[in-house]
N, C-alpha and C positions, 0 to 999 in steps of 0.2 A: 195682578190685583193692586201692586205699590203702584200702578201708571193712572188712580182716578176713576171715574166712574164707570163699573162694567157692563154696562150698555155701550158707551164709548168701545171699550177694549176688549169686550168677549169676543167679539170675529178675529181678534189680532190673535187672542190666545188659545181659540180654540184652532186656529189655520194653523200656527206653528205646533200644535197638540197632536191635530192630524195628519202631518207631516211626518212626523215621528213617528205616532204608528204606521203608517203607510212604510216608512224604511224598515221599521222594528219586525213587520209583519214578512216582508222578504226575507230579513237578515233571519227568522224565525223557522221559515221554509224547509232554511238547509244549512244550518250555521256551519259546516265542513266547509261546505262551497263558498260564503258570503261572509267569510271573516272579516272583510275589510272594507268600506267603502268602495272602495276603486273595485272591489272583486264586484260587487253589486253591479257598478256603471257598466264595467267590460261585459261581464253575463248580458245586461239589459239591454244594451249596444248589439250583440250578436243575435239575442232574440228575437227585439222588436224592430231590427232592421230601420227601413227609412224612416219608419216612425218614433224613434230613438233622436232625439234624447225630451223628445216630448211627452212621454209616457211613465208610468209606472214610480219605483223608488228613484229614479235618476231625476223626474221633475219635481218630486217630494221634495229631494234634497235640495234642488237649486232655489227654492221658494224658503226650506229652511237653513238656508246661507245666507242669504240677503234677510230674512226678519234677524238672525243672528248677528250681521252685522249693525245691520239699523241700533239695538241693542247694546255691540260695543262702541261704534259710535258716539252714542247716549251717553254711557258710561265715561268715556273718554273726556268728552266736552266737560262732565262735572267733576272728574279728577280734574282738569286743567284750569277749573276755576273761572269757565265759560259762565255769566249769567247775566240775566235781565235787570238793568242800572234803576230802574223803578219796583222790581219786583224781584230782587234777589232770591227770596225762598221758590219761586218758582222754578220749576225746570222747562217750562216750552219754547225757549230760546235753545236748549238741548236737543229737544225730541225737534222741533222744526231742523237744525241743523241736520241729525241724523238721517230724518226722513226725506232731506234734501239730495245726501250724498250715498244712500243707501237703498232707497226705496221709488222713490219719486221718479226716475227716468224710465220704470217697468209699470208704471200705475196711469192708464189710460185718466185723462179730463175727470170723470165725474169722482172715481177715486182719490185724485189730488186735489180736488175741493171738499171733499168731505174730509180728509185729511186735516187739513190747512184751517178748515172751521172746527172742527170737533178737537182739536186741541187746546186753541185758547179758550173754546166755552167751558173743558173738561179741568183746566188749567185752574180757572178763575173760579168754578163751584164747587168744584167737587176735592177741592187740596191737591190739585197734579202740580208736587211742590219737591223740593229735596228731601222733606221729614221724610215721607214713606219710604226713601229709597234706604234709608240707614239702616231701617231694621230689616231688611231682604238680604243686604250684605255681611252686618252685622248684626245679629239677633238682640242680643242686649246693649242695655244705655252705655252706648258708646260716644266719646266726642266726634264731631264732624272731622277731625285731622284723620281719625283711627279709622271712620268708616271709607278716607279718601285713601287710606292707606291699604287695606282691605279689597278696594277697587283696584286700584294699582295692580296686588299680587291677583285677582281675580285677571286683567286684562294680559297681564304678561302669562297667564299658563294660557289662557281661552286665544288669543290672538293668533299667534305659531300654526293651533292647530286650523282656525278657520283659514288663512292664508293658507296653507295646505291643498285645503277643498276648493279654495280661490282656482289654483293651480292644476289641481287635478281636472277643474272641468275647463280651464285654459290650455290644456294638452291633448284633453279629449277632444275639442272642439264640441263641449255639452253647450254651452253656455245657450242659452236665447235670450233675444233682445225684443220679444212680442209684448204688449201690454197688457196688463190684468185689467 
């Protein structure tokens, strides 16, 4: 909702929503058996055979790693004081960066143009600017340092673990490279 108009962003928010339950709903199954990510992948892996790691909470997850990184990403570029030299308060020199090195190389043609346009129109009308992100980090009137500070401790816990899931589907051999 801080990312601007949700028409723009309701498929972003609702795909990474459905993801979640899709893992939530496995992990729910049998939480003895699926305590842990990796217990989910191995179980799905043995099940679904060749059709692994295409299938079930193992593609949920790898769909919700990648909008998660796009996200820190995002985040990252505006900790580091990444912005647009005419349009500072904006962020779509962020979300363009993220969606470049996070998202974009799994997003067939017509996705990476609707991308790429639906950002600076969502940018320019509708406030896709730095304001909204303060208060998502930061609930109350905070200064900009406080809420870049805030971001910081947010990316140093959230980082570790995605890098994690990075790994775990780089050892499984989960990863796909097909395009959405």
């Amino acid at each position: 909702d801080c990312l601007g108009t949700p028409i723009v962003y309701l498929p972003v928010k609702a795909d990474l929503t459905g993801n979640i339950k899709k893992i939530r709903a496995v992990y729910d199954s049998n939480p003895a058996k699926f305590k842990t990510l990796q217990n989910i992948l191995e179980a799905e892996k043995e099940m679904h055979g060749s059709a692994w790691p295409k299938t079930g909470a193992t593609l949920a997850l790898m769909w919700l790693k990648r909008g998660l990184k796009f996200m820190l990403v995002l985040l990252q570029s505006i900790s580091d004081g990444e912005r647009d030299e005419e349009h500072p308060n904006l962020i779509r020199v962020n979300a363009m960066k993220a969606y470049e090195i996070a998202l974009k190389k799994y997003h067939g043609w017509m996705l990476q143009k609707l991308f790429t346009v639906s950002v600076p129109v969502s940018a320019e009308e509708s406030g896709f600017s730095l304001s909204p992100v303060v208060p998502l980090v930061a609930p109350s009137k905070v200064k900009e340092e406080e809420s870049i500070e805030k971001i910081h401790q947010f990316l140093s816990r959230v980082t570790p673990i995605l890098d994690a899931i990075y790994e775990m589907y780089t050892k499984m051999n989960a990863e796909l490279s097909y395009k959405a």
